[in-house]
C-alpha positions as a Markdown table, in Angstrom:
| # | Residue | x | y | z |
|---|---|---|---|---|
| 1 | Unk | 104.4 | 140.2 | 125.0 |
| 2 | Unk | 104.9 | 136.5 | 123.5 |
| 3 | Unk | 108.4 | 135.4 | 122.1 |
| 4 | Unk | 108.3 | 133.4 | 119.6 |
| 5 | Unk | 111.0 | 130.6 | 117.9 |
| 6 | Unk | 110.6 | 130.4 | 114.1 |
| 7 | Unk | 113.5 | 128.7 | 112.0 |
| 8 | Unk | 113.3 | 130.3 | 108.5 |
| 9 | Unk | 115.6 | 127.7 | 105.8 |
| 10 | Unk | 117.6 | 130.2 | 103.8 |
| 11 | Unk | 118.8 | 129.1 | 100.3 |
| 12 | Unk | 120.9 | 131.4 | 97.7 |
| 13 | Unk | 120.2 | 134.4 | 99.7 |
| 14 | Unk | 116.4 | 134.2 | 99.7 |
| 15 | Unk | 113.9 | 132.4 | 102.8 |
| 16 | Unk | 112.4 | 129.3 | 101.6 |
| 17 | Unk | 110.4 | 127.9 | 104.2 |
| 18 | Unk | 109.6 | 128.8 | 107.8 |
| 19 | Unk | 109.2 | 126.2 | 110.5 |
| 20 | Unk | 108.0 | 126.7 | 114.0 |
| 21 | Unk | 110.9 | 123.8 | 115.7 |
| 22 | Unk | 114.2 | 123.1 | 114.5 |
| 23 | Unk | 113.9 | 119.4 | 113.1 |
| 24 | Unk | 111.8 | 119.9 | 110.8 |
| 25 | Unk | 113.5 | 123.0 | 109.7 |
| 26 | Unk | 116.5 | 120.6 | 109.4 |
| 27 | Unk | 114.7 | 118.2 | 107.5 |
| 28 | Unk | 113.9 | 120.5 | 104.9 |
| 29 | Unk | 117.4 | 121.9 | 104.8 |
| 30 | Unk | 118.5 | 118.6 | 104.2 |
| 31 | Unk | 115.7 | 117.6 | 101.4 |
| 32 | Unk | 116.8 | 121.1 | 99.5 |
| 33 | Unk | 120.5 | 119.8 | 99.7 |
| 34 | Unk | 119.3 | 116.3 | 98.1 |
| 35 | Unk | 117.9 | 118.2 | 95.4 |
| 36 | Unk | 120.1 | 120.3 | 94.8 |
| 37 | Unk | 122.8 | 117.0 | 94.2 |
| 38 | Unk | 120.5 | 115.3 | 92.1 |
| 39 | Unk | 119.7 | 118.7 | 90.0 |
| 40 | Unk | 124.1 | 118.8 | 89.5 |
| 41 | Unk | 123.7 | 115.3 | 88.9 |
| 42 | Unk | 121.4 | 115.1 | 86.3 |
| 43 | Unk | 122.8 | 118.4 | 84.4 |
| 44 | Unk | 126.2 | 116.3 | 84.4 |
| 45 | Unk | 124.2 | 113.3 | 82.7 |
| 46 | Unk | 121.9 | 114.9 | 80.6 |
| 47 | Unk | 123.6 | 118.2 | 79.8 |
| 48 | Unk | 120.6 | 119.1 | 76.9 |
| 49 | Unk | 118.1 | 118.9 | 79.9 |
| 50 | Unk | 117.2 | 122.8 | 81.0 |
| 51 | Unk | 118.3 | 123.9 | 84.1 |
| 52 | Unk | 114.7 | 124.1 | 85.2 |
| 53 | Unk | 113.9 | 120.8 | 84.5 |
| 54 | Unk | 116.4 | 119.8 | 86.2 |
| 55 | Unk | 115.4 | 121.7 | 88.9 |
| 56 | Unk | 112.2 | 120.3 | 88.6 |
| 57 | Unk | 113.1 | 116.9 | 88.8 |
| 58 | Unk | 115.7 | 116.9 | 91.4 |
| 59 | Unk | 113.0 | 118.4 | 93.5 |
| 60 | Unk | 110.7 | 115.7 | 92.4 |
| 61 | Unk | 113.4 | 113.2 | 93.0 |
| 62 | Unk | 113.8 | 114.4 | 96.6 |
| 63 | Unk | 110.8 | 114.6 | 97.7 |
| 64 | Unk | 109.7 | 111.2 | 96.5 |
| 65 | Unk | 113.2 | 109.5 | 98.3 |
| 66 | Unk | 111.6 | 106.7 | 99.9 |
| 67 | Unk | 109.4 | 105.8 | 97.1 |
| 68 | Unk | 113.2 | 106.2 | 94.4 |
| 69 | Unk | 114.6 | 103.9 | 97.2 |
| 70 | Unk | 111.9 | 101.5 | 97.1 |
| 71 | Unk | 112.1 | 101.1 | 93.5 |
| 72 | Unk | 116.1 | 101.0 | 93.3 |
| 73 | Unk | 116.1 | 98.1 | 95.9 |
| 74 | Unk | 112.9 | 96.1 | 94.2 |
| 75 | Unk | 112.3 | 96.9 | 91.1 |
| 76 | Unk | 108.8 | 97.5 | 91.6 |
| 77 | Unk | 106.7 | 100.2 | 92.2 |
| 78 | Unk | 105.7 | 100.6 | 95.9 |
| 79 | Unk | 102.5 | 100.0 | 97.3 |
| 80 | Unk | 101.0 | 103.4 | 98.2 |
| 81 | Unk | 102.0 | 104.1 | 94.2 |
| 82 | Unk | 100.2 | 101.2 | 93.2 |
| 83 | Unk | 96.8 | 102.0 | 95.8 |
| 84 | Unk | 96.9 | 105.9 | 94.5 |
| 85 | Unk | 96.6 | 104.6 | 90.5 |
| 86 | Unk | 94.2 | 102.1 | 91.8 |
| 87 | Unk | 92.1 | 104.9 | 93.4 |
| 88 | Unk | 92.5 | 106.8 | 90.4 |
| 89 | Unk | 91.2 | 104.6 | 88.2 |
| 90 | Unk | 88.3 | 103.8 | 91.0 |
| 91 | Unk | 87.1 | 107.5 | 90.9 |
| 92 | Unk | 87.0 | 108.0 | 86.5 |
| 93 | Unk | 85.3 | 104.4 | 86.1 |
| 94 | Unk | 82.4 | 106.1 | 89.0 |
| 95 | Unk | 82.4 | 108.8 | 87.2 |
| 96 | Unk | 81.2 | 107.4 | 84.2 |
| 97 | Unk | 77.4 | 106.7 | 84.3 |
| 98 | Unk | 76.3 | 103.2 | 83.6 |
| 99 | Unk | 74.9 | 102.3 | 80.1 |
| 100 | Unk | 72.6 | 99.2 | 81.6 |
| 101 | Unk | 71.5 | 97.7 | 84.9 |
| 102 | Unk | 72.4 | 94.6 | 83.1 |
| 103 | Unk | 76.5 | 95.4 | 82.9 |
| 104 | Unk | 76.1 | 96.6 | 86.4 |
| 105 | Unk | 74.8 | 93.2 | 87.6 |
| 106 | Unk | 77.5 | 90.9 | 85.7 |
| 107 | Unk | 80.3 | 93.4 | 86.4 |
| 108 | Unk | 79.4 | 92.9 | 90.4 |
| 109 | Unk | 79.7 | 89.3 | 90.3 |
| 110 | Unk | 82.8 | 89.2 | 88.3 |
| 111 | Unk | 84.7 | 91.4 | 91.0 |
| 112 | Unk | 82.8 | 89.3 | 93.8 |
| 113 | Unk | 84.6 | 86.1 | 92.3 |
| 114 | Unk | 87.6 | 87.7 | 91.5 |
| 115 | Unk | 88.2 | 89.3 | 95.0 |
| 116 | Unk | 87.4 | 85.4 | 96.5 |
| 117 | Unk | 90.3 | 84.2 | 94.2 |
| 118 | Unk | 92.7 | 87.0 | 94.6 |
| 119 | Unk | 95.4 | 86.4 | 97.0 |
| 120 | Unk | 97.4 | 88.6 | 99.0 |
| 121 | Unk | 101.0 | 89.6 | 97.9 |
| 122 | Unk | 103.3 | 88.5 | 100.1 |
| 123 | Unk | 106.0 | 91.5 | 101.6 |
| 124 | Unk | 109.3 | 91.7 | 100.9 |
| 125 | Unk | 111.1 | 93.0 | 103.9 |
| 126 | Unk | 114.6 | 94.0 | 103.3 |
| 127 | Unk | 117.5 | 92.4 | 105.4 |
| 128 | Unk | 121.1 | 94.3 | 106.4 |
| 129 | Unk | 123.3 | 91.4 | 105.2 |
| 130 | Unk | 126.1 | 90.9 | 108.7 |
């Protein structure tokens, strides 16, 4: 017979999630807890918002942290944001078929000379001020 360790998250009385070791059981816990602040926080602020909409987006909200901290600290989007859209927008153009040979020719040079012109963005690294 084989024991087995599962760590079940347990919100208003009903099992959310089960994890298999106890951190990331605890990081869950604690994701659930940042959405549940930002669902109060945002039915404080916008009371005409529904409660599951609010839900909604305070889950949204918590999930995506390090991407809301990015933006809060840079006003910018961050770069896995900006390489998804990219992507995106890489995978409909593809999926369009060609009208000509001809626009496929000129349309190959023009990102050959813009990719020798385009230069790298430099990184912003943030700093803990002493």
């Amino acid at each position: 017979m084989a024991v087995e360790t599962k760590y079940v998250v347990v919100r208003k009385g009903e099992e959310r999630m089960t994890f298999a070791n106890k951190k990331d059981a605890d990081a869950w816990d604690k994701m659930l807890d940042m959405a549940d602040t930002f669902t109060d926080w945002l039915q404080q602020h916008q009371p005409e918002l529904g409660e599951a909409q609010a839900e909604a987006l305070g889950m949204l909200l918590a999930e995506q942290k390090d991407a809301v901290q990015h933006i809060l600290r840079t006003s910018k989007l961050p770069d896995t944001v900006k390489e998804e859209a990219t992507a995106e927008v890489e995978t409909e153009a593809s999926a369009e078929p060609e009208a000509s040979t001809e626009t496929e020719t000129s349309t190959e040079s023009e990102t050959s000379a813009e990719a020798e012109t385009v230069k790298p963005e430099k990184k912003v690294r943030a700093v803990k001020a002493a």
